[in-house]
Biopython code that builds the backbone (N, CA, C, O; Angstrom):
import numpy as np
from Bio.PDB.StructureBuilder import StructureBuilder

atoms = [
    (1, "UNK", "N", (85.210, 81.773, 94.396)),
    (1, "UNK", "CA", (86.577, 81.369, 94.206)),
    (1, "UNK", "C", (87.451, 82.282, 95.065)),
    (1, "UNK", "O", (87.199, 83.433, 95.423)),
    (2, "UNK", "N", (88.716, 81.408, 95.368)),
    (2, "UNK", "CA", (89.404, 82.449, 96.205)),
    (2, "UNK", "C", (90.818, 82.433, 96.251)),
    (2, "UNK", "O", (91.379, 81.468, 96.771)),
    (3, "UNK", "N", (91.645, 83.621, 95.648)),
    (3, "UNK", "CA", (92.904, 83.441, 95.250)),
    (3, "UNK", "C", (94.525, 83.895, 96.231)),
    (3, "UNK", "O", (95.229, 84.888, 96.048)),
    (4, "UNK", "N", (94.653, 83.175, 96.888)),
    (4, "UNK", "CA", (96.044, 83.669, 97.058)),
    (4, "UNK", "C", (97.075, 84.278, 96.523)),
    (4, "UNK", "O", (97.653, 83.683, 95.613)),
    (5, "UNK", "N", (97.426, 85.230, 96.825)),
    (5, "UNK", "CA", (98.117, 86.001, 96.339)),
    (5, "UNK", "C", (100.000, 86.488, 97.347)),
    (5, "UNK", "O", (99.861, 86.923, 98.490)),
    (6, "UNK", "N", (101.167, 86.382, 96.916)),
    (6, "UNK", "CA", (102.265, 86.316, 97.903)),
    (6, "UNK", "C", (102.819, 88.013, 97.134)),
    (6, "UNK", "O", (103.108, 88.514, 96.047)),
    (7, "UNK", "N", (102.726, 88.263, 98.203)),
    (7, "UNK", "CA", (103.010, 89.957, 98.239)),
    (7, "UNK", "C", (101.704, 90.784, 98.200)),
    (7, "UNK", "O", (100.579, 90.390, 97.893)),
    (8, "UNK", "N", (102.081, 91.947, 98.556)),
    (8, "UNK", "CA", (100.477, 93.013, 99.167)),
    (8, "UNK", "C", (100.799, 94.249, 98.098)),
    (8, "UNK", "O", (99.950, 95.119, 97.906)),
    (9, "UNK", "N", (101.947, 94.263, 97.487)),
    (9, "UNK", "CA", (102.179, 95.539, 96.468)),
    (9, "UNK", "C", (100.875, 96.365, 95.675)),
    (9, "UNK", "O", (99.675, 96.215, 95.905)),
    (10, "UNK", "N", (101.401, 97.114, 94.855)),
    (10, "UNK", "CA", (100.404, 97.726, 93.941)),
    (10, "UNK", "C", (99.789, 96.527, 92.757)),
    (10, "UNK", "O", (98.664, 96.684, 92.282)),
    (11, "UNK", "N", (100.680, 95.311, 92.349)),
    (11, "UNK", "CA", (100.265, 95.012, 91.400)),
    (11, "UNK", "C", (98.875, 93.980, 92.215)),
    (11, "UNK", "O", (97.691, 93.927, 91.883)),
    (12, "UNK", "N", (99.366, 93.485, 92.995)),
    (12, "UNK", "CA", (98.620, 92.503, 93.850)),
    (12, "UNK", "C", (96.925, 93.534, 93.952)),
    (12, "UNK", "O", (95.885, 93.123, 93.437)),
    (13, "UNK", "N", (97.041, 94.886, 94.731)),
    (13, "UNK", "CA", (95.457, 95.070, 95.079)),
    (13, "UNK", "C", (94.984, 95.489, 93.455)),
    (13, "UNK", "O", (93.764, 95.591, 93.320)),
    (14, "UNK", "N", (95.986, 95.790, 91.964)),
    (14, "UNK", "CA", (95.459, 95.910, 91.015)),
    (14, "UNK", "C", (94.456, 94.665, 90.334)),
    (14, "UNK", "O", (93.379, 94.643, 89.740)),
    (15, "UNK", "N", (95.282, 93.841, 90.703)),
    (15, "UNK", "CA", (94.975, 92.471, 90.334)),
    (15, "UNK", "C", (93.457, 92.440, 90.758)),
    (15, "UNK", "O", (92.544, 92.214, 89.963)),
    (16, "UNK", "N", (93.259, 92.745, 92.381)),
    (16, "UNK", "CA", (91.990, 92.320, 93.307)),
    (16, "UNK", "C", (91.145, 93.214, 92.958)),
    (16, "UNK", "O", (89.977, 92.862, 93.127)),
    (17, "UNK", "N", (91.381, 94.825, 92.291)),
    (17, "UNK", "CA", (90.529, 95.350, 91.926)),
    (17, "UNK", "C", (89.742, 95.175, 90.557)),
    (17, "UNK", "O", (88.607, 95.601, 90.345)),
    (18, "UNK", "N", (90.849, 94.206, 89.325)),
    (18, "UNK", "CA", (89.923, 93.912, 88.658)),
    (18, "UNK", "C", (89.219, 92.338, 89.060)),
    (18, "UNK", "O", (88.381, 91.884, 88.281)),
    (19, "UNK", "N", (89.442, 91.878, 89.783)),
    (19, "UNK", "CA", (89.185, 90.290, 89.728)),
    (19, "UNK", "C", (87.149, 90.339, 90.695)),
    (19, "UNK", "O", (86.165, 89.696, 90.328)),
    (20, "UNK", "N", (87.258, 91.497, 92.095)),
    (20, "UNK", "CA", (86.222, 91.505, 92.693)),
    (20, "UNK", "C", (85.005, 91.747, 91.847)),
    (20, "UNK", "O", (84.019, 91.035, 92.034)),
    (21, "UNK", "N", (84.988, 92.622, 90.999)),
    (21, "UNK", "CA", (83.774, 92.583, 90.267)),
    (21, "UNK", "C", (83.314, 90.838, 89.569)),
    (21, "UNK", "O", (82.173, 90.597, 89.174)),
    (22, "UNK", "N", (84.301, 89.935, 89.547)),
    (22, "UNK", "CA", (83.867, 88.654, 88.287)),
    (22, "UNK", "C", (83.636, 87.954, 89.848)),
    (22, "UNK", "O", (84.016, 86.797, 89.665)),
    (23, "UNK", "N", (83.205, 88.065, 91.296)),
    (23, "UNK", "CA", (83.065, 87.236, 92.082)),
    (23, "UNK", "C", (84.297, 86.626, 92.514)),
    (23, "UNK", "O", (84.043, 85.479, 92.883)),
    (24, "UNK", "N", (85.807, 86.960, 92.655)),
    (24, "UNK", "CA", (86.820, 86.171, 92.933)),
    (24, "UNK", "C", (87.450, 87.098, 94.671)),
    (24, "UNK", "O", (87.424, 88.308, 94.900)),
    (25, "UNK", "N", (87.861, 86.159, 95.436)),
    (25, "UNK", "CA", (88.060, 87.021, 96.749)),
    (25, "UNK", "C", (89.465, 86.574, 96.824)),
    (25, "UNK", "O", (89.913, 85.442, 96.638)),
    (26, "UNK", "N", (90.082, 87.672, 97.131)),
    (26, "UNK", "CA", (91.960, 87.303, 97.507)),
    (26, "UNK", "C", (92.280, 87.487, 98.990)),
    (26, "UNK", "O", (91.700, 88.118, 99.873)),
    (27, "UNK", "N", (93.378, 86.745, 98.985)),
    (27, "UNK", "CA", (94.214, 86.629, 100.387)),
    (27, "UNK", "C", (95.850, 87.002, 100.023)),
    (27, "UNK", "O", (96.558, 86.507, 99.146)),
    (28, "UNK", "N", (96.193, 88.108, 101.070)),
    (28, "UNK", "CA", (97.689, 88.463, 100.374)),
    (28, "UNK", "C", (98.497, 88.040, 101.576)),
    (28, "UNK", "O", (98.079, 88.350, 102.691)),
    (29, "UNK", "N", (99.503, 87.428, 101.459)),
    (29, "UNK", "CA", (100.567, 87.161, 102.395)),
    (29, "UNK", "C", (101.966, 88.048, 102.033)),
    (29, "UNK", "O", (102.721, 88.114, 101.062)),
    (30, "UNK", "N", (101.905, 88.519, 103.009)),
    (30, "UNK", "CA", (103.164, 89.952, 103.135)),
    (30, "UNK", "C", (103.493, 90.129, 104.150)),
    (30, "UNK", "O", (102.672, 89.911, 105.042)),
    (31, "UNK", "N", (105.028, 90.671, 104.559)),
    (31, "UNK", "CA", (104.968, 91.200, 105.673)),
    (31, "UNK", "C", (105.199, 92.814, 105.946)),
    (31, "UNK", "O", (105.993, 93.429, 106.658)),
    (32, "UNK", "N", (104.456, 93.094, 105.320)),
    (32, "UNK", "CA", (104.369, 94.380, 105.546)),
    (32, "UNK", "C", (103.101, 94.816, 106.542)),
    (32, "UNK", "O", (102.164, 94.189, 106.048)),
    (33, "UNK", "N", (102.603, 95.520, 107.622)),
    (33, "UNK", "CA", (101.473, 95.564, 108.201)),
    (33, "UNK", "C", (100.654, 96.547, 107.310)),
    (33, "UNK", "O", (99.435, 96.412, 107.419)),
    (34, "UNK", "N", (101.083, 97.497, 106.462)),
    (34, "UNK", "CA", (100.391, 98.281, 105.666)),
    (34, "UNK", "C", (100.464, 98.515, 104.115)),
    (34, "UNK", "O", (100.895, 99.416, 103.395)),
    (35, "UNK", "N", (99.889, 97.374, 103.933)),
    (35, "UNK", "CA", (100.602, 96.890, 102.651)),
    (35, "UNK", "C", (99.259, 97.363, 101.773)),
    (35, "UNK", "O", (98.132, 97.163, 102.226)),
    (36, "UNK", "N", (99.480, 98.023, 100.446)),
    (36, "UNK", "CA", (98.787, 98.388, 99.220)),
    (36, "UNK", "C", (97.205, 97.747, 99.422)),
    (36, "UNK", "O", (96.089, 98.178, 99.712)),
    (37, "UNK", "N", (97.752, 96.623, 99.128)),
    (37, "UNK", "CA", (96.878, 95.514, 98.862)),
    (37, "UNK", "C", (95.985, 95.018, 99.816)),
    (37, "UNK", "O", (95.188, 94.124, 99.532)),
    (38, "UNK", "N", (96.073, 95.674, 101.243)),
    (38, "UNK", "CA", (95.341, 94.908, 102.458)),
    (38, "UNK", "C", (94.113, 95.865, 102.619)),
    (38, "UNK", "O", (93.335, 95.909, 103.571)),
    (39, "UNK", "N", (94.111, 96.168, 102.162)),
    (39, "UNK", "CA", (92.094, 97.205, 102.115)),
    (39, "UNK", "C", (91.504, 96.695, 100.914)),
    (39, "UNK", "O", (90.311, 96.975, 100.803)),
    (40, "UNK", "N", (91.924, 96.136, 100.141)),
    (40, "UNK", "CA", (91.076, 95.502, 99.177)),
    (40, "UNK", "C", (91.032, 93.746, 99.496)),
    (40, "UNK", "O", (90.575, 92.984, 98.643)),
    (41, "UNK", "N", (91.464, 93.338, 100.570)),
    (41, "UNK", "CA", (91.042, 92.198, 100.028)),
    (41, "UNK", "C", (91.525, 91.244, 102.214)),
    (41, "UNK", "O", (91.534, 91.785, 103.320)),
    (42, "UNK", "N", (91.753, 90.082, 101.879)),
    (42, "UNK", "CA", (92.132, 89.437, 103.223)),
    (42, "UNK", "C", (93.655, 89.478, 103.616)),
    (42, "UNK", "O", (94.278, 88.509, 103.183)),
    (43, "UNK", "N", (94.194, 90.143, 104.147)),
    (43, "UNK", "CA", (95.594, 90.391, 104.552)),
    (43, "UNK", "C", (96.068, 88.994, 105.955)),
    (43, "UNK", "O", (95.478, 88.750, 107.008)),
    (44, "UNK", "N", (97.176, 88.422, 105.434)),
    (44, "UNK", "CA", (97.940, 87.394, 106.195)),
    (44, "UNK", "C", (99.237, 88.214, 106.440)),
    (44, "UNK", "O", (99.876, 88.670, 105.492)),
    (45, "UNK", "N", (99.565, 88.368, 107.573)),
    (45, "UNK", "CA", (101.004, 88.759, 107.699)),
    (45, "UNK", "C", (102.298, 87.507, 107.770)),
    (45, "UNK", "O", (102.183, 86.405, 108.306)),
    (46, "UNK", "N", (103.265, 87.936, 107.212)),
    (46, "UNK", "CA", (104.120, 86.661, 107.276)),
    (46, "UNK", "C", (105.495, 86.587, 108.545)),
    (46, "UNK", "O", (106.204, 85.583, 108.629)),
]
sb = StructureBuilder()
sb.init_structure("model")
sb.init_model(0)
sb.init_chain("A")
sb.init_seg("    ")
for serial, (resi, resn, name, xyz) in enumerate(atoms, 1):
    if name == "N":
        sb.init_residue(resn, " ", resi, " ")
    sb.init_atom(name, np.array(xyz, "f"), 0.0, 1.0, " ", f" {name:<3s}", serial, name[0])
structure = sb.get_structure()
C-alpha cells in the first residue's frame, strides 16, 4: 500500500515511522527541499 501524504513536517515522517513497519510506503509533497519527512520515505517537491 502506498500513502500520500501533503506536507514533509515532523508529524508526516512520524506518521511514516509508525506506518513502515505494517508494510505501508509514503510519498510527501512539500516544498521544502529538506523537509523532516524526506529520509523516511519518497519526497515530491511542489
Amino acid at each position: 500500500m502506498k500513502i500520500g501524504i501533503l506536507g514533509g513536517g515532523q508529524l508526516a515522517r512520524m506518521l511514516s515511522l509508525a506506518g513502515t513497519p505494517l508494510g505501508v510506503d509514503f510519498v510527501f509533497l512539500c516544498q521544502a527541499h529538506d523537509a523532516c519527512a524526506a529520509t523516511v520515505g519518497e519526497h515530491l517537491h511542489a
